[in-house]
SERO-4910 file (N, C-alpha, C, O; in steps of 0.05 Angstrom, whole numbers):
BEGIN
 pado doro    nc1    nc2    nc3   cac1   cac2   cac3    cc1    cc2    cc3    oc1    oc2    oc3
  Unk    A    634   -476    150    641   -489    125    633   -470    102    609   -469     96
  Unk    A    654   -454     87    654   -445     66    626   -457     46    623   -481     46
  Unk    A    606   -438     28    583   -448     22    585   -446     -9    609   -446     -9
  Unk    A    580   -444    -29    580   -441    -63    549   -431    -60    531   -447    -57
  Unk    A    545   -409    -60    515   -388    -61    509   -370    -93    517   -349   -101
  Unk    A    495   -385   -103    486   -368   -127    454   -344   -118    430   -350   -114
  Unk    A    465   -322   -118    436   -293   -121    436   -297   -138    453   -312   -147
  Unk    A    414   -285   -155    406   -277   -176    396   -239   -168    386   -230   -147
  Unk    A    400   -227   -188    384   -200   -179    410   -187   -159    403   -174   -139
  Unk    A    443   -190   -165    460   -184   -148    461   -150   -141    468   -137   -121
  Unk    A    451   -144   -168    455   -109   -168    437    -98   -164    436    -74   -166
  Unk    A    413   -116   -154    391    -99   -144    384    -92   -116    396   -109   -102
  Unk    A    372    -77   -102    375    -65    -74    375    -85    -63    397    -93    -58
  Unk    A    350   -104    -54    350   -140    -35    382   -151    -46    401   -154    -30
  Unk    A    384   -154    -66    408   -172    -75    438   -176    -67    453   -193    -59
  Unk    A    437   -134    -74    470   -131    -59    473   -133    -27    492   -141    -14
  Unk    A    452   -126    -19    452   -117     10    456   -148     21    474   -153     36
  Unk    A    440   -169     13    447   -208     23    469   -214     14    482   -227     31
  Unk    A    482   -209    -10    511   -212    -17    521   -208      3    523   -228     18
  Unk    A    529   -188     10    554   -170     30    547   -184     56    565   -184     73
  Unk    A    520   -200     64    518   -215     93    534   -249     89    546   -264    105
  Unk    A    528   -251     59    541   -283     49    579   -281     50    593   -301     50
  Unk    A    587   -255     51    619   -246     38    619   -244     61    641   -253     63
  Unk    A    614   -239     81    626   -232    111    631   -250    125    647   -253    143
  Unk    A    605   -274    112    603   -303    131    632   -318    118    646   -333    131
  Unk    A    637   -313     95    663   -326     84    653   -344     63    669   -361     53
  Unk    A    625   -343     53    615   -362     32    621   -351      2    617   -327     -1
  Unk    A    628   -365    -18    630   -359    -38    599   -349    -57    576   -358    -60
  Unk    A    608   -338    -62    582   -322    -73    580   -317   -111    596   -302   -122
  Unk    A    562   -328   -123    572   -322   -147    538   -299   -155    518   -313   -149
  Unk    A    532   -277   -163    523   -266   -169    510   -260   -200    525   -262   -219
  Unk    A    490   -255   -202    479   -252   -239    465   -230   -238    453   -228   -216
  Unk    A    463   -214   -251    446   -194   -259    447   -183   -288    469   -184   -301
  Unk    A    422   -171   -301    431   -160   -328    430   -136   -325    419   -125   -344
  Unk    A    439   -118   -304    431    -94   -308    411    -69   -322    416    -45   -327
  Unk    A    389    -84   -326    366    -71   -343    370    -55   -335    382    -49   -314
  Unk    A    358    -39   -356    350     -1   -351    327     10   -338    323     34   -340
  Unk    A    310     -8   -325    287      0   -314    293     27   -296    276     45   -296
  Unk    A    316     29   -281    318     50   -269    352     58   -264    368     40   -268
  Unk    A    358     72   -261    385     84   -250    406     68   -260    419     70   -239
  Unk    A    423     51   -277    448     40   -271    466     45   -260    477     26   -249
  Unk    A    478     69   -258    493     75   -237    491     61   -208    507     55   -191
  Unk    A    463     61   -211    460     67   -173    467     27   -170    478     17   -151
  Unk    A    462     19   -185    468    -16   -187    497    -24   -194    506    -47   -193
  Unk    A    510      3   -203    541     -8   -212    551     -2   -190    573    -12   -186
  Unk    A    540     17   -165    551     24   -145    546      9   -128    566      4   -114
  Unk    A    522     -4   -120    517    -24   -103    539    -49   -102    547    -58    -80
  Unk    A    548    -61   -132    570    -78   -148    592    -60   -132    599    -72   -111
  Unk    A    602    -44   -135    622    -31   -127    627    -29    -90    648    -26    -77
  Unk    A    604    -31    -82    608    -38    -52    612    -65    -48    633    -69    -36
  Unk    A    600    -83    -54    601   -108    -59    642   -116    -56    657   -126    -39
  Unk    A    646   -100    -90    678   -112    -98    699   -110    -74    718   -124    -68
  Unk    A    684    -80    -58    698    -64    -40    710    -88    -20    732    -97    -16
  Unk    A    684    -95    -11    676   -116     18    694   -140      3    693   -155     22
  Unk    A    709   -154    -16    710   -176    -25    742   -175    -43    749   -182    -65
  Unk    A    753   -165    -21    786   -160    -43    796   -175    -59    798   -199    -52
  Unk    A    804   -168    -83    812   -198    -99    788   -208   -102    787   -231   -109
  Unk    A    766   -196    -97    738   -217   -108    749   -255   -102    746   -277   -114
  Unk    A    765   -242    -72    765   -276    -63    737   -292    -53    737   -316    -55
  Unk    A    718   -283    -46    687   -293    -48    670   -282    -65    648   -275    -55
  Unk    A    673   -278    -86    650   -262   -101    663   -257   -134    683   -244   -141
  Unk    A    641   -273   -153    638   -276   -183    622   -267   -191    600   -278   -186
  Unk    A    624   -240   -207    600   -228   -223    594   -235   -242    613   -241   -257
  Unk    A    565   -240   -253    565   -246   -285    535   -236   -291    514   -242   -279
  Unk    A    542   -215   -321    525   -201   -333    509   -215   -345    513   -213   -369
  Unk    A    489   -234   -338    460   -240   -354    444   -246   -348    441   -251   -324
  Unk    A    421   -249   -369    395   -244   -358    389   -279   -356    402   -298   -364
  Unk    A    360   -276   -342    346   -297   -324    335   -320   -356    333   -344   -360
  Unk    A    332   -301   -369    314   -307   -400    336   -322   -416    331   -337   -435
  Unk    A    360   -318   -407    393   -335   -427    387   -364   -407    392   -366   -383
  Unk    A    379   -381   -421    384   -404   -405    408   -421   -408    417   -438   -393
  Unk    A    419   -412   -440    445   -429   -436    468   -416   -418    484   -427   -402
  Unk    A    465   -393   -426    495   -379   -406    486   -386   -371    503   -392   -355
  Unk    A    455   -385   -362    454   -398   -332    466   -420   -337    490   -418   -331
  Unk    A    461   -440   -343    458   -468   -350    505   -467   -345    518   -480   -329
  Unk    A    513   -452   -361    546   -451   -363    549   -449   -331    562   -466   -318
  Unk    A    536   -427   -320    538   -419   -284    535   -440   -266    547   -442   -244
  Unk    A    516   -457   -276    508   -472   -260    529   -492   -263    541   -496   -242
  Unk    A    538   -507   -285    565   -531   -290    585   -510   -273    598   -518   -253
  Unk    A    587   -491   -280    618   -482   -265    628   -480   -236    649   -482   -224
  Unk    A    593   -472   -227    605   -468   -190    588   -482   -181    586   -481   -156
  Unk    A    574   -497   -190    553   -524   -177    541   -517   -145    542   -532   -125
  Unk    A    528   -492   -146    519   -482   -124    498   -502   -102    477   -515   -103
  Unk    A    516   -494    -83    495   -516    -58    465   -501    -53    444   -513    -47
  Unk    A    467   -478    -56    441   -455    -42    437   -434    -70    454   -421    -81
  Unk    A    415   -435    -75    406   -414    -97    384   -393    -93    359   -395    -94
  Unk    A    398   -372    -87    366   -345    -75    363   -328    -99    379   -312   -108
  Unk    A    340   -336   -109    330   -315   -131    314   -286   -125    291   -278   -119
  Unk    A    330   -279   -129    324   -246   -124    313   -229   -141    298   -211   -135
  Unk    A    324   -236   -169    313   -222   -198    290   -226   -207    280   -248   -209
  Unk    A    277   -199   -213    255   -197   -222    245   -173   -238    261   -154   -236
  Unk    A    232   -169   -248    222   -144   -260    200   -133   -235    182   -146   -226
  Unk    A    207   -108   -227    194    -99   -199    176    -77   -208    180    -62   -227
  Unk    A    153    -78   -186    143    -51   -192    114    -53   -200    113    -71   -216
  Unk    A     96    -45   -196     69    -49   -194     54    -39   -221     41    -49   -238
  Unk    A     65    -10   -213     52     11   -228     61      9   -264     48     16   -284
  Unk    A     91     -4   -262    111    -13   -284     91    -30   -307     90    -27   -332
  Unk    A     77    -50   -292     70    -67   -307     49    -64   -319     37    -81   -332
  Unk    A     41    -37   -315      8    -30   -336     21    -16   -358      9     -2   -374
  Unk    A     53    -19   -360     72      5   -380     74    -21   -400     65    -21   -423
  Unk    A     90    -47   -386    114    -59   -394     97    -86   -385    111    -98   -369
  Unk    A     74    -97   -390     75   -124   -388     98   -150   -404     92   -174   -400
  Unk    A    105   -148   -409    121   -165   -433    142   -165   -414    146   -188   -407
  Unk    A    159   -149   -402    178   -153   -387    184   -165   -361    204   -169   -348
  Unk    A    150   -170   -358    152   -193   -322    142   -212   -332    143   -230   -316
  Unk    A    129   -220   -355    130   -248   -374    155   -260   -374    163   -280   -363
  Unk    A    166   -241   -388    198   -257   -396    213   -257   -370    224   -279   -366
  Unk    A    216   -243   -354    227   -239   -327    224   -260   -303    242   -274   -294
  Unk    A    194   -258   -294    190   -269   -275    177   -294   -277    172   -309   -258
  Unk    A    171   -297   -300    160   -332   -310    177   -351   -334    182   -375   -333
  Unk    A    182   -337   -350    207   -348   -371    230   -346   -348    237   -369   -344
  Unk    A    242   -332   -336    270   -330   -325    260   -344   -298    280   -353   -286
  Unk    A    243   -348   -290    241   -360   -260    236   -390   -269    247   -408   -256
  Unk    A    224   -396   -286    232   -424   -300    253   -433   -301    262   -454   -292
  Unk    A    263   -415   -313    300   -430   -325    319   -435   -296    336   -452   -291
  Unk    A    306   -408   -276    323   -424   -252    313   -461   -240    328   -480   -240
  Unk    A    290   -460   -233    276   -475   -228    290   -501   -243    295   -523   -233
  Unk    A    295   -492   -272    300   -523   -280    336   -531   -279    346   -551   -289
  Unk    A    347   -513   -266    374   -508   -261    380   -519   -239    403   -527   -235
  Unk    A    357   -522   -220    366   -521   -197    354   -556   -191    364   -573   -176
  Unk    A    330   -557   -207    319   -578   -205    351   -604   -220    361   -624   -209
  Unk    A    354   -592   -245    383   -611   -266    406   -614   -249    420   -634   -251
  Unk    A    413   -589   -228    434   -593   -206    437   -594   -180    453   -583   -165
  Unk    A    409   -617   -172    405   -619   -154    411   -603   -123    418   -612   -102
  Unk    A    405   -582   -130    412   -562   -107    392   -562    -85    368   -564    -87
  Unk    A    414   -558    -58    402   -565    -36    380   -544    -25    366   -551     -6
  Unk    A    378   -528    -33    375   -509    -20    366   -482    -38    383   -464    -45
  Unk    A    327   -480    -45    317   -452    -65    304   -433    -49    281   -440    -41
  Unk    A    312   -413    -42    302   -392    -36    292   -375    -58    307   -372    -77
  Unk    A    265   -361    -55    262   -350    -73    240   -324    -66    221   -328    -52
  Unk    A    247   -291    -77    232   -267    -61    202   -281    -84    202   -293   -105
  Unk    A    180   -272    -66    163   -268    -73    147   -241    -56    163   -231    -42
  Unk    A    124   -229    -54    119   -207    -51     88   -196    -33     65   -205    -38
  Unk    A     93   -181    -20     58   -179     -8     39   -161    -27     21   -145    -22
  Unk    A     55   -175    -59     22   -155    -78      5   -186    -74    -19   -183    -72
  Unk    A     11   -206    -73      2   -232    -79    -25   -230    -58    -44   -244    -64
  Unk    A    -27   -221    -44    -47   -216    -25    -75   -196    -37    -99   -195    -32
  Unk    A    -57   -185    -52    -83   -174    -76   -103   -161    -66   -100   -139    -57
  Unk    A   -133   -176    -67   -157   -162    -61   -163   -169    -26   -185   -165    -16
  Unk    A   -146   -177    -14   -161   -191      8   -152   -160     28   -133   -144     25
  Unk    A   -172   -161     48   -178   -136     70   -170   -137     95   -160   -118    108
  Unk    A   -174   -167    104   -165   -173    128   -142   -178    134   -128   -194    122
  Unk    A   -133   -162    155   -107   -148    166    -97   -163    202   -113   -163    220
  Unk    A    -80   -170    203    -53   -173    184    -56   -198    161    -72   -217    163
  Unk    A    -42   -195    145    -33   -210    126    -19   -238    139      1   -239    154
  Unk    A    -36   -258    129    -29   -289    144    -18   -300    118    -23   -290     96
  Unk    A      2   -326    122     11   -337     98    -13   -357    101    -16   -371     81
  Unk    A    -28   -362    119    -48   -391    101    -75   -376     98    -97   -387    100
  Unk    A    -70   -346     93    -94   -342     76    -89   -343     53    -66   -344     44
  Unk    A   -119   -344     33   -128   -351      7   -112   -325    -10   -114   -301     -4
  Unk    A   -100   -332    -27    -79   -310    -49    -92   -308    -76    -78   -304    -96
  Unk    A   -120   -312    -78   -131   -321   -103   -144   -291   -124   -155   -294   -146
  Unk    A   -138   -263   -107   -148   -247   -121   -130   -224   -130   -137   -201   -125
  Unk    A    -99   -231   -146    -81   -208   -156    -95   -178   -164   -116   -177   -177
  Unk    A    -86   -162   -159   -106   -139   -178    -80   -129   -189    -82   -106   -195
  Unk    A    -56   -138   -194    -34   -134   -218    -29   -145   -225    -34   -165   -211
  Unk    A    -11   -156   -257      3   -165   -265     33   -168   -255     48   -186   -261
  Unk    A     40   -149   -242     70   -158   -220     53   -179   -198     65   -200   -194
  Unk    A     25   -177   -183     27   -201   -159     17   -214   -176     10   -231   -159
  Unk    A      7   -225   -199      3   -247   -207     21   -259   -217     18   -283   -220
  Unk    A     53   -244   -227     72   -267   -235     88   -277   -207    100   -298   -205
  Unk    A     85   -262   -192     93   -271   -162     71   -295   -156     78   -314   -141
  Unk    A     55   -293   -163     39   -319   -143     38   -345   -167     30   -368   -161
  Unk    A     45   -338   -188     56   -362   -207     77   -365   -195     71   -382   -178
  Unk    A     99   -359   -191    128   -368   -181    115   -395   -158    115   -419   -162
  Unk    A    105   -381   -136     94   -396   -120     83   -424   -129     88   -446   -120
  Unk    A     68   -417   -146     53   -444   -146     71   -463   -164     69   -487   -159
  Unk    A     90   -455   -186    104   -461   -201    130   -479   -181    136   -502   -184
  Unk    A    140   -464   -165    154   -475   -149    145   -490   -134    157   -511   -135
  Unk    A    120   -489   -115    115   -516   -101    111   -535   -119    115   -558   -111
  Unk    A    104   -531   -148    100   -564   -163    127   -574   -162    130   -597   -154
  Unk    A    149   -559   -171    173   -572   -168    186   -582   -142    204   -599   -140
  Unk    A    176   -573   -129    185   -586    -97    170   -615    -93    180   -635    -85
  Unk    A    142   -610   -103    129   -635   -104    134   -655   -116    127   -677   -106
  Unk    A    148   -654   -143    153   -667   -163    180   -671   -156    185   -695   -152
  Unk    A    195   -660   -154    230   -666   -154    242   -665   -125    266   -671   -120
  Unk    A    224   -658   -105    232   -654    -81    256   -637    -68    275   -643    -53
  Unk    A    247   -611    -83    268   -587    -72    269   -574    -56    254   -555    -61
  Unk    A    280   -571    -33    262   -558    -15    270   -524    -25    289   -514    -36
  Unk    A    246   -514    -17    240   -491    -36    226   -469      3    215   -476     24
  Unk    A    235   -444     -7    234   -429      8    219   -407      1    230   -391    -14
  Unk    A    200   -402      6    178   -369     -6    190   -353      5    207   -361     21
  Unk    A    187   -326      0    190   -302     20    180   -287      9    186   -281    -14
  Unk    A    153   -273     26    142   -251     26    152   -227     21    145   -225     45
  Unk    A    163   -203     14    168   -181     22    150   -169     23    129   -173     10
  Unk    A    155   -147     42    128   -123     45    148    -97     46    167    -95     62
  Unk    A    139    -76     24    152    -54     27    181    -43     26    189    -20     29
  Unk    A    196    -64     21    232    -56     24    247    -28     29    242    -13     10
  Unk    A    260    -18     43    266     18     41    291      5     51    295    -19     56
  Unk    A    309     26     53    333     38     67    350     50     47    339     58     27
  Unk    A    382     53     50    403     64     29    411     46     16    419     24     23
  Unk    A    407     62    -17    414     48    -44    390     32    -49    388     10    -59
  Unk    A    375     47    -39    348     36    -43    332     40    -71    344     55    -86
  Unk    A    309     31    -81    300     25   -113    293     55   -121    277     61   -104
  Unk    A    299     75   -138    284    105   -142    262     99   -150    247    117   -143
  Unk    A    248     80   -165    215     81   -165    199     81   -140    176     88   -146
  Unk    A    200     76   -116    191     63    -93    189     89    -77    205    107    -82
  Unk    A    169     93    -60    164    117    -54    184    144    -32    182    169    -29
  Unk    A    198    126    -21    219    142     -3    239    144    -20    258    153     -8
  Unk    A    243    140    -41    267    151    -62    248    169    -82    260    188    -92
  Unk    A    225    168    -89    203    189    -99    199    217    -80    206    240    -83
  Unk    A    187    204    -63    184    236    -43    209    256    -28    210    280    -25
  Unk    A    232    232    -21    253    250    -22    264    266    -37    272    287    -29
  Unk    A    265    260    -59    275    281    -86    256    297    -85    265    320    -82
  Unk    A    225    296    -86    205    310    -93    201    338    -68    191    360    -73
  Unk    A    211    331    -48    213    350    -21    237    365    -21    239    388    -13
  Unk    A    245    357    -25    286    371    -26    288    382    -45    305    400    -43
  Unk    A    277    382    -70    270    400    -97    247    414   -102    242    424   -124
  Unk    A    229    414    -75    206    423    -83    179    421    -97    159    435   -101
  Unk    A    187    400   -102    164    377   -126    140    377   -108    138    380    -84
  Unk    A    118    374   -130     93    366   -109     99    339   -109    113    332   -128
  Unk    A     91    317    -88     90    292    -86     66    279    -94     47    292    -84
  Unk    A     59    265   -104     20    244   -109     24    231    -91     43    216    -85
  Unk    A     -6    240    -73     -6    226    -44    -33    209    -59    -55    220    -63
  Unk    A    -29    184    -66    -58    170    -77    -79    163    -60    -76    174    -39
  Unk    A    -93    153    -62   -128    144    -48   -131    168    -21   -139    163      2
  Unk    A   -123    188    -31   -123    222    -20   -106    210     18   -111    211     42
  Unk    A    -86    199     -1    -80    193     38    -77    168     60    -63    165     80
  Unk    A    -94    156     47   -118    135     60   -102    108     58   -114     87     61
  Unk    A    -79    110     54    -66     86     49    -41     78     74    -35     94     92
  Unk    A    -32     54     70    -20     55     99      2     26     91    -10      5     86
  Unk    A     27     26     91     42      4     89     64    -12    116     66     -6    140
  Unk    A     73    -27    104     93    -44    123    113    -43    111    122    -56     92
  Unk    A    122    -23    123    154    -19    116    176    -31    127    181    -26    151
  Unk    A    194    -49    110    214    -63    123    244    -57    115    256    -63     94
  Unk    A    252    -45    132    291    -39    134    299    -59    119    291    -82    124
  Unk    A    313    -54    104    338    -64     89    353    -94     97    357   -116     87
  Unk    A    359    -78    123    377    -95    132    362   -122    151    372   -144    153
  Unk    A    340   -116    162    313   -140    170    310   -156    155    306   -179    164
  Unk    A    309   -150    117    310   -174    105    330   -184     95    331   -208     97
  Unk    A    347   -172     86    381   -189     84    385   -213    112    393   -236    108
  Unk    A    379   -202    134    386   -219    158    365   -243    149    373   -265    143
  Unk    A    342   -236    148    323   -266    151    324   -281    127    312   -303    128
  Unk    A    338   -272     99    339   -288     74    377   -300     82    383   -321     70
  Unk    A    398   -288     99    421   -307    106    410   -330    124    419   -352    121
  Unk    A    387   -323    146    389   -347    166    365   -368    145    365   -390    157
  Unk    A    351   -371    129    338   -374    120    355   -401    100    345   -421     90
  Unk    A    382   -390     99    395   -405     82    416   -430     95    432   -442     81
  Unk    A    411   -435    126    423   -449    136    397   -466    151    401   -482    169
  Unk    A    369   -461    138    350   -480    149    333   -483    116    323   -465    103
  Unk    A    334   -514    108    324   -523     86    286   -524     88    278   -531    110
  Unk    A    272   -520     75    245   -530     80    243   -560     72    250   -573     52
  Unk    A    229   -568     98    220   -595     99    197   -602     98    185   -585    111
  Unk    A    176   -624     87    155   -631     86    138   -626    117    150   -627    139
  Unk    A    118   -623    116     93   -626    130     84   -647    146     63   -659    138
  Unk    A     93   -656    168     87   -689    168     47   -695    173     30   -712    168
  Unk    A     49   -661    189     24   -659    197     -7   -649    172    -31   -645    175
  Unk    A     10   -650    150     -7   -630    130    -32   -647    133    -32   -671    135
  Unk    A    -60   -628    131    -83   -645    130    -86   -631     99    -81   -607     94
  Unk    A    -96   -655     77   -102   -654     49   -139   -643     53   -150   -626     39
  Unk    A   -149   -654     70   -178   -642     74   -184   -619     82   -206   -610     80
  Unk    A   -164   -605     94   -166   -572    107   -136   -560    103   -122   -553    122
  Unk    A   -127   -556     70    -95   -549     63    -92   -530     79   -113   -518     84
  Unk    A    -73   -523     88    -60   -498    101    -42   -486     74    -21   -499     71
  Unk    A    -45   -466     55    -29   -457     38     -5   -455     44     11   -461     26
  Unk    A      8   -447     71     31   -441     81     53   -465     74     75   -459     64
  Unk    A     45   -491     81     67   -507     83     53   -536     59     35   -535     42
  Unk    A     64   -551     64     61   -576     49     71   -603     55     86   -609     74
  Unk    A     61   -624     33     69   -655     34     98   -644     20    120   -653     26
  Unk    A     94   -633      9    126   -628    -13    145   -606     16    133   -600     36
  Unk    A    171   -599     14    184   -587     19    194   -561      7    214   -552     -5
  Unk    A    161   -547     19    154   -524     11    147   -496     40    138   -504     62
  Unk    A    152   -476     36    141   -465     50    143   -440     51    164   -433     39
  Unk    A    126   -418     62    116   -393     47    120   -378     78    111   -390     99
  Unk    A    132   -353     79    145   -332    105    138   -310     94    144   -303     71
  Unk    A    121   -292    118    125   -267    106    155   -255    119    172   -268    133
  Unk    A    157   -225    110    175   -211    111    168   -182    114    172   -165     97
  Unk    A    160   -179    135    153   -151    146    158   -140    167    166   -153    187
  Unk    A    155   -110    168    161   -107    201    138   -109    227    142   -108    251
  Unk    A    109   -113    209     94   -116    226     85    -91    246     78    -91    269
  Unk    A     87    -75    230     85    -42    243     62    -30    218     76    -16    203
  Unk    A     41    -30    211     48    -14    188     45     18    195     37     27    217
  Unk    A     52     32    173     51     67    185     34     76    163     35     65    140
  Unk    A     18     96    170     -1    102    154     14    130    134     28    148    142
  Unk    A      2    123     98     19    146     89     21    175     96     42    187     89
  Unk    A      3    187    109      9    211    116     39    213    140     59    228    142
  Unk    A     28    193    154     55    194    183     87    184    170    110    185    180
  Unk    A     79    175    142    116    170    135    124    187    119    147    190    114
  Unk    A     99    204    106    105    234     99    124    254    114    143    267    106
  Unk    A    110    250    141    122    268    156    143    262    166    160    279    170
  Unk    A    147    242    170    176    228    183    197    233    164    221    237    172
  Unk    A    191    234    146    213    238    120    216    277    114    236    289    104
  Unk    A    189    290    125    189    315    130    213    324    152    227    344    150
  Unk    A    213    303    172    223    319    198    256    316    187    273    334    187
  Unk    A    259    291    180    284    283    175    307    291    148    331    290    147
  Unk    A    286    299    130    300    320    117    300    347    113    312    356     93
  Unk    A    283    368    137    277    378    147    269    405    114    279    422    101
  Unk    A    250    395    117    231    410     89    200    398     89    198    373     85
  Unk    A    181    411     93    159    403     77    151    396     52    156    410     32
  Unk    A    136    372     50    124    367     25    107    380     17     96    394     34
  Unk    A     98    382     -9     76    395    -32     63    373    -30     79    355    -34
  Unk    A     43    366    -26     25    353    -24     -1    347    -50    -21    361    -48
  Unk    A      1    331    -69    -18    329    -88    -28    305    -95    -18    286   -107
  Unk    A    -65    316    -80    -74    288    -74    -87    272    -92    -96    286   -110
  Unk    A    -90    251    -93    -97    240   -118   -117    204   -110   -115    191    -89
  Unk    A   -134    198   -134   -149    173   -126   -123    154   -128   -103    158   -142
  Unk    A   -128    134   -114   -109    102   -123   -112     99   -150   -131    105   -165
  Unk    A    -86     89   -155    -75     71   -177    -89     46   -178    -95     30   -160
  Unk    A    -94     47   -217    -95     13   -214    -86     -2   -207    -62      3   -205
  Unk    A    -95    -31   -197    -64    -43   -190    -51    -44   -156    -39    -63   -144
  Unk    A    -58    -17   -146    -58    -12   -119    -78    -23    -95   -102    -29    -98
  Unk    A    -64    -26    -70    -84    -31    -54    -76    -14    -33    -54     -3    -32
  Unk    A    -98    -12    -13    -98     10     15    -81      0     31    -71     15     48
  Unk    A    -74    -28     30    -64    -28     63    -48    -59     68    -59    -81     69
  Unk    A    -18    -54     71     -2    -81     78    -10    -85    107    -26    -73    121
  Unk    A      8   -106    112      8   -111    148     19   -151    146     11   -172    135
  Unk    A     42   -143    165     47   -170    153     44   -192    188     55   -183    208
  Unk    A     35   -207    190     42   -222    218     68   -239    206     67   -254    187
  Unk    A     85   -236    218    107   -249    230    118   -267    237    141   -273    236
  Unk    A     96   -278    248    102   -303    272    110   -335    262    111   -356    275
  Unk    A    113   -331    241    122   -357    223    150   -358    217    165   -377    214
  Unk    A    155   -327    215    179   -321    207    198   -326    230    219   -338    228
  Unk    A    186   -315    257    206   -320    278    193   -354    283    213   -367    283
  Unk    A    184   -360    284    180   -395    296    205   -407    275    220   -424    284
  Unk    A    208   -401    250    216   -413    232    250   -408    233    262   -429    238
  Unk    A    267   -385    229    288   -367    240    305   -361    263    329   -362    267
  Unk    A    271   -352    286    280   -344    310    283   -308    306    290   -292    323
  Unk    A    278   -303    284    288   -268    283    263   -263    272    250   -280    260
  Unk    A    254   -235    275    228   -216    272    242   -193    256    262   -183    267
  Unk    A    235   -184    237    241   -153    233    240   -143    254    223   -153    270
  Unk    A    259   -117    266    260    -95    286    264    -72    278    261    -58    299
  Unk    A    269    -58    259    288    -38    265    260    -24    255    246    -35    238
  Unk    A    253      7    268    230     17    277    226     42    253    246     51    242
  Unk    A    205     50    246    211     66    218    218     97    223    215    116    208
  Unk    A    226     97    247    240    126    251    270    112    249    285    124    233
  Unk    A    280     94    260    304     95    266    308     88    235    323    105    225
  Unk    A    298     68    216    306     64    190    300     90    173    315     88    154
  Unk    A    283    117    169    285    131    149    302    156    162    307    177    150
  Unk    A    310    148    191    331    173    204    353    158    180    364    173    163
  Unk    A    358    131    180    382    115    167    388    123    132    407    129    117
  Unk    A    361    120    132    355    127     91    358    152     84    364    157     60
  Unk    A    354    168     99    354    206     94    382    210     96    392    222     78
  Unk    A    396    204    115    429    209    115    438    203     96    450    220     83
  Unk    A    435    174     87    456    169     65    436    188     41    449    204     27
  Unk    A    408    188     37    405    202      3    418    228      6    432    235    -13
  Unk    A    418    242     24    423    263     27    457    273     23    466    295     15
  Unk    A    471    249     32    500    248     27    498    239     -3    496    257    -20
  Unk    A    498    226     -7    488    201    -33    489    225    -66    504    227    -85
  Unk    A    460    241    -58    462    258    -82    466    284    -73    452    302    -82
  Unk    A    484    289    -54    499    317    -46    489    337    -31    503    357    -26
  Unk    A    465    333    -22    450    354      2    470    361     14    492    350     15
  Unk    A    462    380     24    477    399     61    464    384     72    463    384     97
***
């Protein structure tokens, strides 16, 4: 059954890449983005341009240029295609961004994540998915990363407007009874992937000879998840609603789930690789050595993702797989075609 799917965040790397899984299934898809300048437009008009490709006659797929912060022009989107499923994708991204640009994940990810919220709450939509992120995990050490551990110590202003979404959204699930969907991400990579993010940083920086900033001299280590691992688990994600807790104990909360029709998934591969070894992997694969220039951590930064999983498949049935050789063998081909290498 044909679906009415509003993204938000269509032109951004998560965004387009779930589009093109919604256009294949045959669901109508209506898309928003404002194309900010935070990085590349091009590389977002091209993503759009794969998108139009996959969607002839834009017989499943409506673009529309604005931002999260216009609540009347959402508010027009929402009367016009009265979406059954709403995945908010848009955000102001980026860690390091927000010790530049606080004012823009204010207005972004708490003014604009509102206005969906009350869009969705005014048109009774079945169905909120919404990215949230593994900075929300903040100061905590112990590894892997559980969703009913404690999220109470951000050390940025990007995971603290992520962990407002959260809590912002379970009130509304509580209050209006939406079922509302979290999603963790940890690490995102593959092709047409974000150029701030570090495998679109060190590839340019190796293939031109750049020194690269290897921070906390090294010592750091992420969960890197393929592209295409989370597009799959935010489509199946959208054919299972969150439902209340029948079991929730109020004397020993479990953060993860709730009395409301709420509930919080990570999104990882559950591998993590330590930064030196995806150095090299990206060494072998674009076959050049890096310049190496080491440096303390960033504010804002932490040493070490790692996501457990196992909620995600109990919940789905699907795990991230795809292994970080076989995904940055995937990501080096296309940059390398992409901005013209031999």
């Amino acid at each position: 059954m044909k679906r009415n799917v509003l993204i938000t965040g269509a032109a951004g790397f998560i965004g387009a890449a779930t589009i093109k899984k919604f256009i294949l299934n045959g669901d109508n898809v209506i898309g928003i983005d404002n194309l900010c300048k935070y990085y590349d437009v091009s590389l977002k008009k091209n993503r759009l341009k794969e998108i139009n490709d996959l969607s002839p006659k834009n017989q499943f797929w409506n673009f529309h240029e604005i931002s999260l912060e216009d609540y009347k022009s959402l508010s027009k989107i929402f009367e016009e295609y009265k979406p059954q499923i709403v995945i908010n994708l848009a955000a102001q991204a980026g860690v390091r961004y927000s010790l530049i640009d606080p004012n823009s994940y204010i207005q972004s990810n708490l003014v604009g994540f509102g206005n969906i919220l009350e869009l969705v709450k005014s048109f009774s939509v079945g169905n909120f998915i919404y990215a949230s992120s593994s900075s929300v995990y903040g100061g905590n050490t112990k590894l892997p990363y559980k969703e009913t551990d404690p999220v109470n110590h951000p050390v940025s202003l990007y995971a603290a407007t992520k962990r407002s979404n959260e809590i912002i959204a379970h009130s509304y699930s509580h209050i209006y009874g939406i079922p509302s969907t979290c999603l963790r991400f940890f690490t995102v990579y593959g092709p047409l992937g974000r150029p701030d993010m570090s495998p679109m940083i060190f590839a340019d920086s190796i293939l031109n000879s750049k020194p690269i900033k290897v921070f906390n001299y090294g010592k750091m280590s992420r969960d890197y998840t393929y592209i295409d691992d989370i597009s799959e688990s935010i489509f199946r994600c959208s054919f299972k609603k969150a439902i209340s807790n029948a079991f929730f104990n109020s004397d020993q909360p479990d953060p993860s789930t709730s009395k409301a029709p709420h509930i919080i998934l990570n999104i990882g591969n559950g591998s993590p690789v330590k930064l030196l070894e995806f150095i090299e992997i990206l060494e072998n694969n674009l076959g050049k050595k890096a310049i190496k220039n080491f440096q303390p951590i960033q504010l804002g930064d932490v040493e070490n993702t790692y996501a457990d999983t196992s909620k995600l498949r109990d919940w789905i049935n699907f795990s991230p797989k795809v292994s970080i050789e076989k995904g940055i063998y995937s990501f080096c081909k296309w940059y390398k075609n992409y901005y013209g290498y031999s």
